[in-house]
C-alpha positions in Angstrom: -11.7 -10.2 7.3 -10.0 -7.1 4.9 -7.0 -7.4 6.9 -6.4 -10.8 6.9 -6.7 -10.2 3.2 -4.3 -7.4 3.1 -1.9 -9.8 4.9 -2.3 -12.8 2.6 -1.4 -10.3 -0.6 1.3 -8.9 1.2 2.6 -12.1 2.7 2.3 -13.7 -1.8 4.1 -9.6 -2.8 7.0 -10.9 -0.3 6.9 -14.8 -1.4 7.4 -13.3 -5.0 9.9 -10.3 -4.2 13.2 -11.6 -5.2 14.8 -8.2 -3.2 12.8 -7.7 0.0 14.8 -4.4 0.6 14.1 -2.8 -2.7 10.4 -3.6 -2.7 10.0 -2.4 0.9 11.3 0.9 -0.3 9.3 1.1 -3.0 6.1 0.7 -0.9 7.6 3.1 1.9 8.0 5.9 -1.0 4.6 5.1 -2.4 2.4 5.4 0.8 4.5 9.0 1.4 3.3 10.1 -2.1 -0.2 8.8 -0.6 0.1 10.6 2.3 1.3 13.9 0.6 -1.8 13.4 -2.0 -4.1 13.0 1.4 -3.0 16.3 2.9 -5.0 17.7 0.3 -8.6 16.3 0.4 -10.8 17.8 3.4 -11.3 15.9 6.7 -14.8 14.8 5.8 -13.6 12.7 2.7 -11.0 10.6 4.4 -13.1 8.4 5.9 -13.7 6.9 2.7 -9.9 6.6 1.5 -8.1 4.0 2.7 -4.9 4.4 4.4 -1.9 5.5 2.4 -0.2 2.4 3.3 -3.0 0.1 2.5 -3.3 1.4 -0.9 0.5 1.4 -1.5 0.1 -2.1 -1.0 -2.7 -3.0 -3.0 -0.7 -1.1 -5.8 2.4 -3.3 -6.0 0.4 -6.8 -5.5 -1.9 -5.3 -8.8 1.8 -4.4 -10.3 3.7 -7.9 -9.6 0.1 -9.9 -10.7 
């Protein structure tokens, strides 16, 4: 059920993007800083993170709302 909720938010962030390129980049560059944040919390804690993308995502639909 969380991913068909991921994919209705990204699916509105799209619907709403008036330059699909730009905002794909944007997401792209904020999962990497994700990722690089990630590389710095221990194995045992990143069960409990979401995936960089995920939260990359979350962040612009919070941003464009």
């Amino acid at each position: 059920m969380e991913s068909f909720k991921n994919l209705k938010k990204t699916e509105e962030l799209v619907n709403k993007s008036k330059n699909r390129y730009k905002m794909t980049v944007e997401i792209a560059d904020l999962a990497k800083k994700h990722a690089y944040e990630f590389e710095k919390i221990s194995e045992s804690d990143l069960t409990d993170i979401e995936k960089p993308i995920l939260l990359s995502l979350n962040q612009m639909v919070n941003k464009s709302s």
